[in-house]
N, C-alpha and C positions, 0 to 999 in steps of 0.2 A: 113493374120493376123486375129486372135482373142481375140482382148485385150478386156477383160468387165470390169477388172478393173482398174484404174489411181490413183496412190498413189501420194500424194501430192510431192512428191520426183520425181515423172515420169510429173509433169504438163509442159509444153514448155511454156520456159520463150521470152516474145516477147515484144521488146524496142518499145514503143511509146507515144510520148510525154512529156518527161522524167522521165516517169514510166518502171517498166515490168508488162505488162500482162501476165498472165499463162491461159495456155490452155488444157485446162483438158477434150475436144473432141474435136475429128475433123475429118475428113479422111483420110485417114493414122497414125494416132497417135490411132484411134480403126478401129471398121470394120465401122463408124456412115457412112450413105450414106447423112441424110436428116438433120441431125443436129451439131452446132458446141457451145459449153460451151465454155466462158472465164470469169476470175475471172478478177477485176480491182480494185485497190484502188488508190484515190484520195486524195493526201494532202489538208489539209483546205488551202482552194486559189484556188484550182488545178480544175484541169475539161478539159473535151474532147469537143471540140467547135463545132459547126454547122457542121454537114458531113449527108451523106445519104452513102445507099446502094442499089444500083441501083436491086438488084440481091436478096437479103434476105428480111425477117421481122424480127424483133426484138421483144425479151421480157427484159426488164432490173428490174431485181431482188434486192432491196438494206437487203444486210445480215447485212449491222450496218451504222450507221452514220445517217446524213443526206444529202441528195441530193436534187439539184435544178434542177428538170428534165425538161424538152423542148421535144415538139414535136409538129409540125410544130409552128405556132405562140401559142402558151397554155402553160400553166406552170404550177409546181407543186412542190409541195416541199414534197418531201417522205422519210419515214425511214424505220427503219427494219422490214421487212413484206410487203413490197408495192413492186406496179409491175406497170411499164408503157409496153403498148403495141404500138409499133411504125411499122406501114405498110410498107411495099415492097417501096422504093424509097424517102421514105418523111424524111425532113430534122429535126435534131432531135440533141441535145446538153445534155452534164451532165455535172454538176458541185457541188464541195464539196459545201454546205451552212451550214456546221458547225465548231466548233473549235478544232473537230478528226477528225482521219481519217476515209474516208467514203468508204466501200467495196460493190462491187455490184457483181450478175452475169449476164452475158451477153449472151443470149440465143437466136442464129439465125439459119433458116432455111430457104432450104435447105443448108447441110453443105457445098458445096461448089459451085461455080461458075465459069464462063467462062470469064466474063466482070470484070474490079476491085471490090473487096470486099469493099472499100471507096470511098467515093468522099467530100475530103473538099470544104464547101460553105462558112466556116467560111470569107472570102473578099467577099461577093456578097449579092448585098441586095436582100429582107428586111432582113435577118440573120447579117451582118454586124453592124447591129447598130437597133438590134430589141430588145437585152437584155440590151442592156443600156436604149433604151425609155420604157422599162417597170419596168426595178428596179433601175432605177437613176444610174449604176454601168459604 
């Protein structure tokens, strides 16, 4: 395969959380060996809770909205133009913190791996009840 490029029409649409994410690189969808793109939006309320990834680093890109980013115990609230960078394994949360919808991209490498791509922490402290003793919620 030589795909360089991914029309919003070719992105893979992927159910989680009761969103789709679209995936607009990855291995096998291009030639990418070391990196994978995914787009995500978040209804106001919505958000992807506490998980790690044993296997990648993250960059998470927010293209509009606002977002309540986590990584490990810190937090932040970023909008359009902001970038949280979350290390190989450390546990790390998004959530919409506005009254739109909030779009990010999702930027890991290497693009693929041998051990699962996620691991929810969302039941296990201190993640379980780290975002309520810091923002009353």
């Amino acid at each position: 395969m030589t795909k360089r490029f991914v029309k919003a029409s070719e992105a893979i649409p992927e159910p989680l959380d009761g969103r789709i994410n679209r995936w607009l690189c990855r291995p096998g969808q291009t030639d990418a060996r070391d990196l994978a793109v995914i787009e995500a939006e978040f209804a106001p309320g919505e958000g992807h809770d506490f998980h790690t990834h044993p296997e990648f680093e993250e960059a998470i890109y927010v293209l509009s909205g606002r977002i309540e980013q986590w990584v490990g115990d810190s937090s932040s609230v970023l909008t359009a133009g902001d970038l949280a960078h979350i290390p190989k394994g450390m546990a790390h949360a998004t959530f919409n913190a506005g009254d739109t919808p909030a779009r990010i991209l999702a930027i890991l490498s290497p693009g693929s791996c041998q051990g699962p791509g996620l691991v929810d922490v969302s039941h296990l402290e201190p993640w379980r009840s780290l975002r309520a003793r810091r923002t009353g919620a």
